[in-house]
N, C-alpha and C positions, 0 to 999 in steps of 0.2 A: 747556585745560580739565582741572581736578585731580579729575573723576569716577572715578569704578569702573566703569570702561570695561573690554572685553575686548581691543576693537581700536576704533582711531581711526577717523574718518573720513577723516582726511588719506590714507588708503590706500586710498579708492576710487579704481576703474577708470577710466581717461580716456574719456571721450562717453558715459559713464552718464548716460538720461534720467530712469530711472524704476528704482524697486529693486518686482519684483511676488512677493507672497505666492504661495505653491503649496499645496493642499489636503496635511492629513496632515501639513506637515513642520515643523521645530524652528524657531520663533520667536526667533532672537537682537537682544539689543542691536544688536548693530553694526547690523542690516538695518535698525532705523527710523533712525539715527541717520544711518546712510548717505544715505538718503531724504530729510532734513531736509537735511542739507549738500546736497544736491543741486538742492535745489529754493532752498532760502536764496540759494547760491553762486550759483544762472541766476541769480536776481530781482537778486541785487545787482549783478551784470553787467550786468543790463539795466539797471538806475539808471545804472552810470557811463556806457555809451554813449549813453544821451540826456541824462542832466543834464551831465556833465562832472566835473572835481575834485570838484566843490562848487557848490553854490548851492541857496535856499531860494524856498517858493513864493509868486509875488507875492499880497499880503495877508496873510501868515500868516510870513511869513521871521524865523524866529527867533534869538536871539544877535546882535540889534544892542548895541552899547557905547555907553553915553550915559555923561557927565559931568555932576554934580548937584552944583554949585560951594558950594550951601546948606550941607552937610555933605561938601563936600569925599570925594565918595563917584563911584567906576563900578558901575555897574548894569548887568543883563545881562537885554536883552529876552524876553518868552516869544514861543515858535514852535516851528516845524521849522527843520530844516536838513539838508540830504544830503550827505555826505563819502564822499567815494572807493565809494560804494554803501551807505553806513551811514545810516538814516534814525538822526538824532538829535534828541531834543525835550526842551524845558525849558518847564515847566508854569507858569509865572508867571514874570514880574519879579523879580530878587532882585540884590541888592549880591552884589558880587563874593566878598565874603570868606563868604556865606551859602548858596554852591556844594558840591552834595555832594563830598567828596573834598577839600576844601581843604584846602592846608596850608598854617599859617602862615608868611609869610614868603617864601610862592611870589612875590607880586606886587610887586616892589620898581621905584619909576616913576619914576626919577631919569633924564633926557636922551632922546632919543627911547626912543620901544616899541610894539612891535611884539604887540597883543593878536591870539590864536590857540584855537583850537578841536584840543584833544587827544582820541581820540577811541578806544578800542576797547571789545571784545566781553570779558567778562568770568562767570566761571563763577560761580553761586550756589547752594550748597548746603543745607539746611537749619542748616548750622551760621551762615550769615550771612542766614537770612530765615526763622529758625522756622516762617511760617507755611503753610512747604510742605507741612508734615507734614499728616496730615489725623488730628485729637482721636477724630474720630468712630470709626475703626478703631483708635484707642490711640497714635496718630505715630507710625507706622512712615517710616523712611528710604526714598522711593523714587524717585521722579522727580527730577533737579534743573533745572536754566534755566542761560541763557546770555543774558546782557543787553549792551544797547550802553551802556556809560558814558561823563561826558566832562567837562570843566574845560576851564574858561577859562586860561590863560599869558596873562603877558605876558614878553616876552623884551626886553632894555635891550639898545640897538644902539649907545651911546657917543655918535658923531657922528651927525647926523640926517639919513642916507640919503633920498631921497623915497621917498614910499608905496610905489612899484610896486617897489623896490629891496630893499624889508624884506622882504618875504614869500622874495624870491630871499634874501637872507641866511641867513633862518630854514632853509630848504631845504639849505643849504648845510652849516648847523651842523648835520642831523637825519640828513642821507647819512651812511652806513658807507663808511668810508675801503677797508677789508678785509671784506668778510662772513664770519665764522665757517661751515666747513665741519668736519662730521662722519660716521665711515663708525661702522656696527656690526656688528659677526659674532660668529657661534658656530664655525660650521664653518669652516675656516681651513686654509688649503694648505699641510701642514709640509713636502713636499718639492715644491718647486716646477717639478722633470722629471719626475716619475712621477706629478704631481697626486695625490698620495695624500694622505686626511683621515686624521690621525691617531685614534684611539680616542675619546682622549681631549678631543680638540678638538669639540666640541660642549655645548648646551644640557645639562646635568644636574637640573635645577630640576625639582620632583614636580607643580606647578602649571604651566598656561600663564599669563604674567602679561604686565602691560604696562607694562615701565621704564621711567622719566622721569629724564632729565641733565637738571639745569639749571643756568646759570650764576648761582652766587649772588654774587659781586661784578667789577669787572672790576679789570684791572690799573692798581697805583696808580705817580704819578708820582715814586715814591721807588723802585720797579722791582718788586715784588711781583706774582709775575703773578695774572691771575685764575684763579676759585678757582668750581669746580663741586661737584655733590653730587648722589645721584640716591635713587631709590625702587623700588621694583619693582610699587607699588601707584597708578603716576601721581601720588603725592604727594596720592592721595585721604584718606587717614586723617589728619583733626584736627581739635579735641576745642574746643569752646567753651566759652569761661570765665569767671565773674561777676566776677573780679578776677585781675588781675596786679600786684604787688610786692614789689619786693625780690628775691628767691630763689624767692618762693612764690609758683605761681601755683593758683587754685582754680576749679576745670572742674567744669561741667553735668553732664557723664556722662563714664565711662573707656570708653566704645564698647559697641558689644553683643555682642562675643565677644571670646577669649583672641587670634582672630589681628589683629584692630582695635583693640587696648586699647593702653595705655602699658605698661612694663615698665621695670625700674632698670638704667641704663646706656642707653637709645634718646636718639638726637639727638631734639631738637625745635628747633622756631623758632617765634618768636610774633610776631603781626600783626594787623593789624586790615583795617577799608575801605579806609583811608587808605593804609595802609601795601602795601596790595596794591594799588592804582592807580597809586603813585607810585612802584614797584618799590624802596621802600626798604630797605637793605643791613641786614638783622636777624643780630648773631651765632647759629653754631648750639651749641646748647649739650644738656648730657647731665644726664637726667635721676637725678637720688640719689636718693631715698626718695620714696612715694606711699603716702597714705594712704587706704584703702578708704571707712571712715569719713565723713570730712567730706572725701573728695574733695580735699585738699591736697598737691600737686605741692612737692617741692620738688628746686630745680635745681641744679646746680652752680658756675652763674654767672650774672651779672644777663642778661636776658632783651633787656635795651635796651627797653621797654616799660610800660608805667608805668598803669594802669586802675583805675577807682574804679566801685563798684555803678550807677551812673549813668552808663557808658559806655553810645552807644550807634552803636558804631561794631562793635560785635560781637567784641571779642577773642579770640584763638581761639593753640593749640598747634598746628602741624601735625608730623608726625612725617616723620623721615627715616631710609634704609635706610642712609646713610653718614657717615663726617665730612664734613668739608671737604679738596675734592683738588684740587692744582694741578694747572692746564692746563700738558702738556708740552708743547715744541715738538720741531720734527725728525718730526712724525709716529711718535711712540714712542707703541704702542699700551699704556690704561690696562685693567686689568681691574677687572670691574664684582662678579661673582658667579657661581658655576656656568655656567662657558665660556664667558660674555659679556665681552666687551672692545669700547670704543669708544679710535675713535683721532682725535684732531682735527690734519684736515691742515694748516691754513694756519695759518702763522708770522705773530705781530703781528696776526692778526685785531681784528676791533675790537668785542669780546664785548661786551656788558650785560646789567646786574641784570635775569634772566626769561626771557632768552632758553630756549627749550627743547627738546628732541628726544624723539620715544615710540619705543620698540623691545618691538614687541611677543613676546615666546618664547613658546615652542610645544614641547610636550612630544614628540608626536609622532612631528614631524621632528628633535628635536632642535637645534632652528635659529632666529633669530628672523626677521620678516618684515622683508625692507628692500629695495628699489629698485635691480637691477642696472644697471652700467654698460654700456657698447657692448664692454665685452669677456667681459661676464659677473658679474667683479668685483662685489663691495657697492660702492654711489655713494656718493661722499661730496658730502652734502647739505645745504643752507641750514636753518637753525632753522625748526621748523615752528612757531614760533608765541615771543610771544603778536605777532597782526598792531594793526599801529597804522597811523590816518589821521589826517590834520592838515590845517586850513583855516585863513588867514587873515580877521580880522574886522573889525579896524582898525589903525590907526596912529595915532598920540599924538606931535605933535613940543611937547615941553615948554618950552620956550624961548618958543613964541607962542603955546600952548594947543591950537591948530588939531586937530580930531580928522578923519582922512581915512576915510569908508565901503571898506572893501574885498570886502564881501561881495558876490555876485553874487544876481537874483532871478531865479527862472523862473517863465513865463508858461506856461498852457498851450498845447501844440502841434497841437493839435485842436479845432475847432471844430463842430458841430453843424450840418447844413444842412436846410433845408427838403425832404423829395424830390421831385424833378418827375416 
C-alpha cells in the first residue's frame, strides 16, 4: 500500500485481538490501521479454513467461462468467488477482453489453456478514484481504500495436459524458484568484539519516515541483474494527470506543499490501472523543467506511456527518492540515505516487478524498526508485499473445443433446525 503511512501494519504484534483506545491519549494512524488488518486478516483466515483455496457460493458462483461460438467470444459470468480468503465479485457478465485491467494481448488461445482468476488487494488513492475526496469540505486528501482486484488469464499449455494437470502446471510456473530475502539497519556493529555502535552508524534523518525498496524490474536473460529503487515517503507522493506525451506530461495538481510537489531533477515513473495491476516495467526517468502555469511537466526521456483527455484509466506520475540500483549479490550491503542501508542476502533470488519491503526510521532511536533474528541480528525477511492469490476456472483443449468446469461451489454448512 503506497499511503502516507507512519508505520505499517505488517508490524503488528503476533495474537493481537483487538487494538483498545484509552481516554486522554494520541490517536495515531497506525492504531486504526492496525485494527483493520487485524480484524480483515482473522476473517480472511477464517474464509480459507472453511472454504479452502477457492470456491464460490452455490447459486451465485461467479467467473464461470462460457464460449459464444456466435461471435467467436469467452464471457466471464457474474458472481462471487473466494480465493485464498479474498471475496472476489464481478458485477455482471462481460467478454473477456471488457475486464477491468485488461490488457491487450493478455489472452492469446492457440493449443490448450488454462483460464485463471489473478487476484490481489490493491491501494486507491484519490489520485485514482477522485471521488474520495469530499467537494463539500473543498477535497481535502484523507482517507484512502484498499480494494480486492482481479482478471481473468489464460495461460497456453502447448500440449493438451488434462484438466486436473493445468492448474498443477500453472502452480508450478507461479512458485518462486528462490524467495528474495532482505535485512535493514541503521545501527550496525563496526567492531564486532567490543559490539561497539559506531557514532556515526545510525538513523540521521530530521523526520521519522517510512522507506519503500521496491523491485522495479527483474533480471533479464541477456544477464542484467534486477534493478530496485526506493522512497522514503512509501512511494506515496504522485501526481495525476490529464495527459501524457511525448516528453510532456500535464498533471492536476503539483501536490499541496513544497515537501509533496515535483522539483527539477526528481525521478518519476508514470502508470496507470492497467499498468499497476499488471506490474508493468515503467522506465524511471528525471524530471527537466516544470511549468507552474499550465502545469506542464517536462521529462527527460519518454515516459513509455502514452494518454489522451479521454483516458480513463487514471494516469498518474509517481515520484521517487532514488534512481535505479542494481541488486548486489554476495550480501554487499546498499546504502539507502542517512544511515540506512539494506542488504539483500540470497544470490539468484527470483525477484519481480513490485515486490516490496517498508522500513520504517525513527528519529528518536535513531534506528529503523525491523524484526530481530534468534540472535538478535536484523532478519532478513520475505517481501512484505504486494500478496497475490490465484484460482483456476477452466480449461480449453482446442483441438476438440471441449471446455472442462474447474471451479468449485460451496454449499452452506449450516442448516437451521426446528427447536424441540
Amino acid at each position: 500500500m503506497e499511503g502516507d503511512f507512519s508505520l505499517n501494519a505488517l508490524f503488528s504484534r503476533p495474537g493481537v485481538t483487538r487494538v483498545l483506545l484509552q481516554q486522554g491519549r494520541v490517536l495515531l494512524p497506525s492504531d486504526w490501521n492496525e485494527q483493520v488488518a487485524v480484524s480483515t486478516n482473522r476473517l480472511r483466515e477464517l474464509a480459507r479454513d472453511l472454504i479452502g483455496p477457492h470456491a464460490g457460493p452455490s447459486g451465485n458462483a461467479g467467473f464461470k467461462i462460457t464460449f459464444h461460438a456466435a461471435n467467436n467470444q469467452f464471457r466471464i459470468g457474474k458472481g462471487r468467488y473466494w480465493v485464498e480468503g479474498f471475496l472476489v465479485e464481478n458485477d455482471r457478465e462481460r467478454p473477456v477482453t471488457e475486464q477491468p485491467y485488461y490488457h491487450a494481448g493478455d489472452l492469446k488461445l492457440d493449443g490448450s489453456v488454462l483460464f485463471y482468476l489473478d487476484v490481489r488487494e490493491q491501494h486507491v488513492s484519490a489520485v485514482q478514484d477522485p471521488s474520495i475526496r469530499e467537494i463539500a469540505l473543498g477535497g481535502p486528501d484523507t482517507a484512502t481504500r484498499a480494494v480486492v482486484v482481479w482478471q481473468v488469464r489464460a495461460l497456453e499449455l502447448g500440449s493438451a495436459p488434462k484438466p486436473e494437470e493445468a492448474w498443477q502446471q500453472l502452480q508450478a510456473r507461479l512458485a518462486r524458484k528462490k524467495v528474495p530475502l532482505l535485512v535493514a539497519e541503521a545501527k550496525r556493529d563496526r567492531d564486532d568484539e567490543a559490539c561497539i555502535i559506531s557514532p556515526d552508524s545510525r538513523y540521521t534523518g530530521p523526520e521519522n519516515q517510512l522507506y519503500r525498496v521496491e523491485i522495479h524490474s527483474a533480471a533479464t536473460a541477456q544477464g542484467a541483474p534486477p534493478k530496485f529503487k526506493w522512497s522514503r515517503d512509501n512511494g506515496s507522493i504522485s501526481f495525476a494527470a490529464s495527459k501524457i506525451e511525448g516528453l510532456t506530461a500535464t498533471l492536476l495538481s503539483l501536490g499541496r506543499d513544497r515537501r509533496t510537489s515535483l522539483a527539477v531533477g526528481d525521478f518519476v515513473e508514470a502508470g496507470n490501472d492497467v499498468t499497476r495491476f499488471n506490474d508493468e516495467v515503467r522506465p524511471l526517468v528525471v524530471v527537466k523543467k516544470i511549468d507552474p502555469s499550465t502545469l506542464d511537466v517536462t521529462l527527460a526521456a519518454d515516459p513509455g506511456l502514452v494518454t489522451d483527455p479521454k483516458d480513463k484509466r487514471h494516469p498518474f506520475l509517481r515520484r521517487w527518492d532514488s534512481p535505479l540500483i542494481d541488486v548486489p549479490k554476495n550480501g554487499v550491503p546498499v546504502p539507502l540515505e542517512k544511515g540506512i542501508e539494506v542488504t539483500f542476502t540470497q544470490n539468484d533470488a527470483d525477484y519481480r516487478p513490485g515486490d516490496y519491503w517498508l522500513i520504517p526510521a525513527r528519529t528518536v532511536s535513531g534506528d529503523v524498526i525491523w524484526p530481530p533474528d534468534e540472535n538478535g541480528k536484523p532478519k532478513a525477511v520475505e517481501p512484505h508485499g504486494p500478496a497475490r492469490a490465484y484460482a483456476p476456472l477452466a480449461h480449453r483443449n482446442t483441438a476438440t473445443g471441449v471446455l472442462t468446469e474447474l471451479r468449485f461451489e460451496l454449499n452452506p454448512q449450516t442448516h437451521l433446525k426446528t427447536a424441540t
